[in-house]
KEKE-3310 file (N, C-alpha, C; in steps of 0.2 Angstrom, whole numbers, plus 5000, padded with zeros to 4 digits):
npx = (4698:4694:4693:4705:4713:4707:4711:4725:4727:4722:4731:4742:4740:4739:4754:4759:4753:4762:4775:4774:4778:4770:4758:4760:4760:4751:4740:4746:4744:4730:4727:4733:4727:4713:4716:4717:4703:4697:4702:4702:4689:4682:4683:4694:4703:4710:4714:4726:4732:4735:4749:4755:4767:4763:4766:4759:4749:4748:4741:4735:4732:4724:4721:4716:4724:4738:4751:4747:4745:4748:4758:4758:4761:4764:4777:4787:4798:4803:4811:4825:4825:4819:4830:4840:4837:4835:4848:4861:4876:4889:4895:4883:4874:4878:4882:4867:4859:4863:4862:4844:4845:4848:4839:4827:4832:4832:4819:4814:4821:4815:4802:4803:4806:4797:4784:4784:4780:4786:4776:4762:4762:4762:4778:4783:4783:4776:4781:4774:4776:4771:4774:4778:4789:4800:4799:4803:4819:4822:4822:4826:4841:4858:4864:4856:4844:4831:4832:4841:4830:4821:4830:4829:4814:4805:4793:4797:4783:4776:4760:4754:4760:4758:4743:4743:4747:4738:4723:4730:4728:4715:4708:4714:4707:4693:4697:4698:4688:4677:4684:4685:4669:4665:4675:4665:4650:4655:4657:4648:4638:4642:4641:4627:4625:4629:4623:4610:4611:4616:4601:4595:4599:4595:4581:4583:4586:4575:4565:4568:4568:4553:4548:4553:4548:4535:4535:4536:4524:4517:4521:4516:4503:4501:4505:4492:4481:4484:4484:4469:4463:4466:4461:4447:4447:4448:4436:4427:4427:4423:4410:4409:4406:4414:4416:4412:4425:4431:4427)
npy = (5042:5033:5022:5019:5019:5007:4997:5000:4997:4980:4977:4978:4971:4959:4959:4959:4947:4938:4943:4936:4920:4910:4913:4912:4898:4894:4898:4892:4878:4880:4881:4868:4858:4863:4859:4847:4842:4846:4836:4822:4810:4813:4804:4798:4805:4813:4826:4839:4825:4816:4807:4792:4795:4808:4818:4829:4828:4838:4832:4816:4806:4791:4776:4765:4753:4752:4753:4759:4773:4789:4802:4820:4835:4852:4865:4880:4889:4902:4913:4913:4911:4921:4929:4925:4926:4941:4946:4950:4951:4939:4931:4934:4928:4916:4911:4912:4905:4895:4894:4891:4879:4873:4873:4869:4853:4854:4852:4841:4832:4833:4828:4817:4809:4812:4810:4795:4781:4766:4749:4760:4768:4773:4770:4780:4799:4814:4830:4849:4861:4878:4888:4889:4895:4893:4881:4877:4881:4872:4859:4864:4863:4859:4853:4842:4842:4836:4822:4820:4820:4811:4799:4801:4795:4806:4812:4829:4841:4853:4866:4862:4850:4841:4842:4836:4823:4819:4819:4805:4798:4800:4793:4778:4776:4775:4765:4756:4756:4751:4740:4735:4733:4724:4713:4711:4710:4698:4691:4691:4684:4672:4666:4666:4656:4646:4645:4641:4628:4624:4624:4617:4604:4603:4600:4591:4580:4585:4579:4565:4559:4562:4553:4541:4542:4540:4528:4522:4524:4517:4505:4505:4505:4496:4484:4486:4484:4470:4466:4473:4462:4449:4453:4452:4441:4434:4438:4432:4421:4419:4418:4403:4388:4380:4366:4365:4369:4359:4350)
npz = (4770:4782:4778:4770:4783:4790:4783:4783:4797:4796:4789:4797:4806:4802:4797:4810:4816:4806:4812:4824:4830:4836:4831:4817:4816:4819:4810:4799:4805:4802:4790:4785:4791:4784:4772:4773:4776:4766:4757:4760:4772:4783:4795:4795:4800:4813:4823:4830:4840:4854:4856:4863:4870:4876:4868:4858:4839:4827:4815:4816:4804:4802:4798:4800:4807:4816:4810:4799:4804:4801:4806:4803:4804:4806:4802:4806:4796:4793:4798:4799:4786:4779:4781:4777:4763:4759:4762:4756:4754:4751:4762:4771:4766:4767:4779:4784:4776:4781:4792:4792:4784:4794:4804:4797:4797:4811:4814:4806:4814:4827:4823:4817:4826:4839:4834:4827:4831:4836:4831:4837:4827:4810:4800:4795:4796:4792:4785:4786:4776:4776:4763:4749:4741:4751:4753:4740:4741:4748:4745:4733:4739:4739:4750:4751:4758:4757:4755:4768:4776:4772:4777:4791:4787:4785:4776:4769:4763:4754:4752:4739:4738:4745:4744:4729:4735:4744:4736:4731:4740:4744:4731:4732:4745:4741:4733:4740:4751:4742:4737:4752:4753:4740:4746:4758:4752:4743:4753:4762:4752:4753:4766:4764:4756:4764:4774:4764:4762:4775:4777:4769:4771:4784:4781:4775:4784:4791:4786:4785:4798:4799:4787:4795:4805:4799:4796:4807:4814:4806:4809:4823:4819:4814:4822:4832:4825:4825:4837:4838:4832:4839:4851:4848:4841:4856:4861:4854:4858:4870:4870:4866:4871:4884:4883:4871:4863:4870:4860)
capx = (4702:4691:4695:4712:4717:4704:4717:4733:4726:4722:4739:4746:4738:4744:4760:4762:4753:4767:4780:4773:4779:4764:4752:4761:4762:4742:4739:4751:4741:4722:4731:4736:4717:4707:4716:4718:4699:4694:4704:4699:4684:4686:4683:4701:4708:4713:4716:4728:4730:4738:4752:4758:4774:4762:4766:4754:4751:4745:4735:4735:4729:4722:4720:4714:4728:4743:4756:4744:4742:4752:4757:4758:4764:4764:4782:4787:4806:4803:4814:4832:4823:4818:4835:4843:4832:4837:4853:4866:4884:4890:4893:4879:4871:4880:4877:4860:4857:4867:4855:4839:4844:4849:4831:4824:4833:4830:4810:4817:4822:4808:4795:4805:4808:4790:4779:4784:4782:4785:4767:4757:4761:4767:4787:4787:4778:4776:4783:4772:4781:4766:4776:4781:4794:4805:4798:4808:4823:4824:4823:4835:4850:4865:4865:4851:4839:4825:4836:4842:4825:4818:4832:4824:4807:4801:4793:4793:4780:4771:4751:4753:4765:4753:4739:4743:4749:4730:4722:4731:4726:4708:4708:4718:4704:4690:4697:4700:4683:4674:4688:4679:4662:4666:4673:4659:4646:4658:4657:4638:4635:4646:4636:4622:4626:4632:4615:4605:4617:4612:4593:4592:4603:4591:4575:4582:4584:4569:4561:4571:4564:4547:4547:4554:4542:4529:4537:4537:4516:4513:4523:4512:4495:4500:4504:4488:4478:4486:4481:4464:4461:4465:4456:4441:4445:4446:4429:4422:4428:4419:4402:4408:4406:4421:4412:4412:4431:4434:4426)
capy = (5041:5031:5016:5017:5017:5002:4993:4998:4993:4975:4976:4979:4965:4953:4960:4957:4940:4933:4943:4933:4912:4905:4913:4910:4892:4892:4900:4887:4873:4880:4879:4861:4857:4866:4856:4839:4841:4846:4831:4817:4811:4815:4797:4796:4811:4816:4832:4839:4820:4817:4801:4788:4799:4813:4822:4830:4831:4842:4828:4810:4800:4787:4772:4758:4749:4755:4754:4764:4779:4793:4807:4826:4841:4857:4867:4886:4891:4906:4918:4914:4910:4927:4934:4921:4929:4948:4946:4953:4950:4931:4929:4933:4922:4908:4909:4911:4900:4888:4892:4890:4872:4869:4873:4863:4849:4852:4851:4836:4826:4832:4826:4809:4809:4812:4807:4792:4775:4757:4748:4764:4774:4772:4770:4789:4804:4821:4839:4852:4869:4881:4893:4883:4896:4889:4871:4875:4881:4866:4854:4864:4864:4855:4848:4838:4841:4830:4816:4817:4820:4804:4795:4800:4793:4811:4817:4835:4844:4858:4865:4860:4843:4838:4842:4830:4816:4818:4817:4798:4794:4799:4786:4773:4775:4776:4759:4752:4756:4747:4733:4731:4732:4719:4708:4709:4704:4690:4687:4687:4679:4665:4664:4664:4649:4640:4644:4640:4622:4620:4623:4609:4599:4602:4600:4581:4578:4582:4574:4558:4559:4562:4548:4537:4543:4537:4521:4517:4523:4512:4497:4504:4503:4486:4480:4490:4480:4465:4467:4473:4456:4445:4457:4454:4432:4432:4440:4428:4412:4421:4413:4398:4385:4374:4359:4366:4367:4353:4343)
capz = (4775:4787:4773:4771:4791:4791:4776:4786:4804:4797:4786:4803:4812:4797:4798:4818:4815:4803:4815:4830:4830:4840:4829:4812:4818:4820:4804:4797:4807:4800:4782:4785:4793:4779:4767:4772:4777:4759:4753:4764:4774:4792:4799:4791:4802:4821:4822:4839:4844:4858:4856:4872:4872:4877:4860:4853:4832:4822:4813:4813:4797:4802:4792:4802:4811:4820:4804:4796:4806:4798:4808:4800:4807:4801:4805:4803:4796:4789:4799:4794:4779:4776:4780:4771:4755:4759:4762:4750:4752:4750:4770:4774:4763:4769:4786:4784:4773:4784:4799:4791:4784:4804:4806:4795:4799:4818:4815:4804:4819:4830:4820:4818:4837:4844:4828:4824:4837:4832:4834:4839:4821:4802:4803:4793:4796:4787:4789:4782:4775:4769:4762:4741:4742:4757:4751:4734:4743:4754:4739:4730:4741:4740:4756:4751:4764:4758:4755:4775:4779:4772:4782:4795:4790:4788:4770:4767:4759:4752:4750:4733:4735:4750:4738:4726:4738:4747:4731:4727:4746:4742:4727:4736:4750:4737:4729:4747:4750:4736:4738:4758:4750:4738:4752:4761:4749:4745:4761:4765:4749:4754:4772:4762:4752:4769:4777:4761:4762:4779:4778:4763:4773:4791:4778:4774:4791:4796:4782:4786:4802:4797:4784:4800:4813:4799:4797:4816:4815:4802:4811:4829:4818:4812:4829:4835:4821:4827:4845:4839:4829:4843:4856:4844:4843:4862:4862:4851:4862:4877:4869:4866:4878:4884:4879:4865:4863:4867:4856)
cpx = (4701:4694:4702:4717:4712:4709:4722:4732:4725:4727:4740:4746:4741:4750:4763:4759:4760:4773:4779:4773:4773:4758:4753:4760:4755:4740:4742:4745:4734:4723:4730:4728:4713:4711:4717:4708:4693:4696:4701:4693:4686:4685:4689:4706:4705:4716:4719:4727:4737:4741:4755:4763:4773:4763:4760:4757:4748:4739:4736:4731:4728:4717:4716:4718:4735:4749:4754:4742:4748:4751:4760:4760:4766:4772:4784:4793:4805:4807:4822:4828:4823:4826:4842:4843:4834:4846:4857:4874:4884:4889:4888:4874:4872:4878:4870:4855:4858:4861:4848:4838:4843:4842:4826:4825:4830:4823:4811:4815:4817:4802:4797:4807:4802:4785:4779:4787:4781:4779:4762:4758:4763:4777:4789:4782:4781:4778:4780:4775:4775:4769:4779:4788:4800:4805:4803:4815:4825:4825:4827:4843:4852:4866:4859:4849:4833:4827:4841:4835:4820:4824:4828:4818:4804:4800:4790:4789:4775:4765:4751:4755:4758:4744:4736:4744:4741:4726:4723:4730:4719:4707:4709:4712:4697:4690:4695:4692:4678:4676:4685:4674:4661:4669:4669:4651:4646:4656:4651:4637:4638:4643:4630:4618:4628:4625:4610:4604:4614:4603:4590:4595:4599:4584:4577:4583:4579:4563:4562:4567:4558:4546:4550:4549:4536:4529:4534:4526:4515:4514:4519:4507:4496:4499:4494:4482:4479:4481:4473:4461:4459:4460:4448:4440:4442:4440:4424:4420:4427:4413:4400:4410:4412:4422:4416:4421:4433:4434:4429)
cpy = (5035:5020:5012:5017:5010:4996:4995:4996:4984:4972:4974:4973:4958:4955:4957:4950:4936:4935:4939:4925:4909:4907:4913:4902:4890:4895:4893:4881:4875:4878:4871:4858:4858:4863:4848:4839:4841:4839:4823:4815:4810:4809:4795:4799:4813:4822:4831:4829:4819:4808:4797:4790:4805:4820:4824:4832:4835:4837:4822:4807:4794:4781:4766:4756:4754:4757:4760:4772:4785:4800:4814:4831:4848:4862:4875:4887:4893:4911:4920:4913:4918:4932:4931:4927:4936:4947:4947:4951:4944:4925:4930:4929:4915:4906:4911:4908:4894:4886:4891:4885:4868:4871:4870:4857:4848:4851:4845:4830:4828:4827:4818:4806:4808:4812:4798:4785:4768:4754:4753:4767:4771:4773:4776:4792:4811:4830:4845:4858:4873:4885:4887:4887:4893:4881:4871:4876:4876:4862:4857:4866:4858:4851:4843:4836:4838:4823:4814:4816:4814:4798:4796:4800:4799:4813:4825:4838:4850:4859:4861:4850:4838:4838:4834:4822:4813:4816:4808:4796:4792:4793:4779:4770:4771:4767:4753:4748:4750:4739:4729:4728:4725:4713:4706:4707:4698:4685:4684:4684:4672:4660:4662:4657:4643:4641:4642:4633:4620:4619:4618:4605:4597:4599:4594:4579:4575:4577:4566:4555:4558:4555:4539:4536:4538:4531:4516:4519:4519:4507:4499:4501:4495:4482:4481:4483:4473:4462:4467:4466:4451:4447:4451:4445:4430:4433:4434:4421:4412:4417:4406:4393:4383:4369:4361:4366:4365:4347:4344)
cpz = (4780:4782:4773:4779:4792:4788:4782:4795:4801:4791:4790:4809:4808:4799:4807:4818:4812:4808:4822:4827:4831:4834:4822:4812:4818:4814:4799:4799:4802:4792:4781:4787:4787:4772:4767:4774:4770:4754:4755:4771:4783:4796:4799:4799:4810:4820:4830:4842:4848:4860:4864:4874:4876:4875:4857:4844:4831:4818:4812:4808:4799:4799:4795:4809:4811:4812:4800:4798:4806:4803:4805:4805:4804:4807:4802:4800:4792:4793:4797:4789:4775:4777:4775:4763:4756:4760:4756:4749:4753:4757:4771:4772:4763:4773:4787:4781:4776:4790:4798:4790:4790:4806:4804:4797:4809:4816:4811:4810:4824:4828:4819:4826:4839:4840:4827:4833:4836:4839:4836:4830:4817:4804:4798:4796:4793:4787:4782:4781:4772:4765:4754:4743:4744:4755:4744:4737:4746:4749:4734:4734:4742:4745:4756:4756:4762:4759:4762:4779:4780:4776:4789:4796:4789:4778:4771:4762:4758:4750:4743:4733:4741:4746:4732:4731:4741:4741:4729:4732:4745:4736:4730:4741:4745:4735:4736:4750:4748:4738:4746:4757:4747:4742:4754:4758:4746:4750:4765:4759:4752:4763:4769:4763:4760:4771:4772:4760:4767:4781:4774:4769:4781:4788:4779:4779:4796:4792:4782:4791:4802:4793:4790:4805:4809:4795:4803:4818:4810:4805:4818:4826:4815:4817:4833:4830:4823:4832:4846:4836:4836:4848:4854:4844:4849:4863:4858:4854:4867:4877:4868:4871:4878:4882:4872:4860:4862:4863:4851)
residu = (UNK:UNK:UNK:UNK:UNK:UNK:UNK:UNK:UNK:UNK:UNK:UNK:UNK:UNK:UNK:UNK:UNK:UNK:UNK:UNK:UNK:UNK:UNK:UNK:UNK:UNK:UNK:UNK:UNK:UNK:UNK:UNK:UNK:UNK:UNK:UNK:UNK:UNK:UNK:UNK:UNK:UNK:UNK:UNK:UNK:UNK:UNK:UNK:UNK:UNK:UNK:UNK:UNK:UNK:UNK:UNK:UNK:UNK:UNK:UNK:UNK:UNK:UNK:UNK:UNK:UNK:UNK:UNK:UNK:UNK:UNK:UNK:UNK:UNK:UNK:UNK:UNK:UNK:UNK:UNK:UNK:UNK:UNK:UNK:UNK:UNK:UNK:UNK:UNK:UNK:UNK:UNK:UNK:UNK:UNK:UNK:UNK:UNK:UNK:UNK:UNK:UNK:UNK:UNK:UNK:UNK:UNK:UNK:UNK:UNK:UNK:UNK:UNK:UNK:UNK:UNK:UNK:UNK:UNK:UNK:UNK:UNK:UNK:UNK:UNK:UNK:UNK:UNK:UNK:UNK:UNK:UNK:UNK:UNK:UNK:UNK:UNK:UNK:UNK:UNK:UNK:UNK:UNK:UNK:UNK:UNK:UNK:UNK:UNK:UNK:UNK:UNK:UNK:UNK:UNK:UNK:UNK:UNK:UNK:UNK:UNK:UNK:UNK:UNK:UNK:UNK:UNK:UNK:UNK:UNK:UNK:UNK:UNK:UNK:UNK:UNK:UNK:UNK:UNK:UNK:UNK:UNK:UNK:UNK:UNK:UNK:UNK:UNK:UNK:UNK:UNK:UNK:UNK:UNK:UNK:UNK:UNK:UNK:UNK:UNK:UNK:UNK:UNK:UNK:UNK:UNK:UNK:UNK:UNK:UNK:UNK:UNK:UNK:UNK:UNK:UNK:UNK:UNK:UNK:UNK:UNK:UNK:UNK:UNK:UNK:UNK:UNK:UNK:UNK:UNK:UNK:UNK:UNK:UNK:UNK:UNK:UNK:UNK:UNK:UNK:UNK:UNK:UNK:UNK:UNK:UNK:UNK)
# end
């Protein structure tokens, strides 16, 4: 007894969690968190960041420079959705199928409104659907709702679809990576080789110098030789008389 009321009270909090918006939306969010974090390395990712519009996302992807900072959003449109899906007679089916697209669509234009800002962001950003469900219905209607969606800059996708897409980022980065890497030992070899260039090239210098400096010692001790020769004559023609001179 004590089991199965334990099973329908935590039914029951599931069940008022998906009937409640904010906290579907937050589930929906941790979804979208716990899988872009398993996918790519967190130096990548801003979670909740807070745009110059004073928008916040759900997560920016963060690439480097401003073109490259992709903004994500996780969005809910499961309520007409679900009565869309129960619904039985033809009308009913229309119009609620009609309003759930106008639901997508408005998060559509949201996300391309307050996501997306020339020079600050990438010029798309991403509308996450967790539900595949809703995500297959969206891509099969007629009114081709993904193909208005990328008009406006805006791809949507599913656990699975954003899955994949993360996947060929982490490669991408991966390769990006290496490809830095490799720059940069390019790069300091290439320093190197200029520093190894000018250490010869300051060695002969100063080896120039030094074979000058003992140039100009060798022309001093000539002069010095010199100097000491005659020093050493005038000493001589100290002892000799004058007389002597001049005869």
């Amino acid at each position: 007894g004590t089991m199965q009321s334990s099973i329908d009270t935590t039914f029951k909090s599931f069940q008022n969690m998906l009937d409640d918006k904010q906290e579907r939306g937050a589930f929906s969010e941790v979804e979208l968190e716990k899988l872009l974090r398993d996918r790519l390395p967190s130096n990548y990712l801003k979670f909740q960041e807070t745009l110059s519009n004073g928008k916040r996302v759900d997560c920016l992807i963060d690439f480097g420079d401003a073109n490259s900072r992709i903004g994500i959003d996780s969005k809910f449109v499961l309520d007409n959705f679900k009565v869309f899906k129960s619904s039985e007679s033809d009308e009913e089916i229309r119009k609620y199928k009609k309003l759930f697209e106008e639901d997508v669509m408005k998060n559509v234009k949201k996300i391309s409104g307050d996501y997306i800002i020339p020079g600050e962001t990438a010029p798309h950003a991403i509308m996450f659907v967790r539900s595949e469900s809703v995500y297959r219905s969206i891509q099969d209607s007629e009114n081709d709702l993904m193909g208005k969606a990328r008009e406006k800059n805006v791809l949507i996708v599913s656990p699975s679809y954003l899955w994949g897409l993360l996947n060929t980022l982490r490669v991408f980065l991966k390769d990006s990576e290496m490809n830095k890497k490799a720059q940069m030992i390019i790069k300091e070899i290439g320093l190197i080789g200029k520093d190894i260039g000018r250490l010869s090239e300051r060695t002969a210098d100063i080896e120039k110098r030094f074979n000058l400096v003992a140039e100009q010692f060798r022309n001093v001790k000539v002069s010095a030789d010199k100097i000491q020769s005659r020093a050493e004559k005038i000493q001589d023609l100290e002892g000799i008389k004058v007389e002597e001179i001049e005869k």
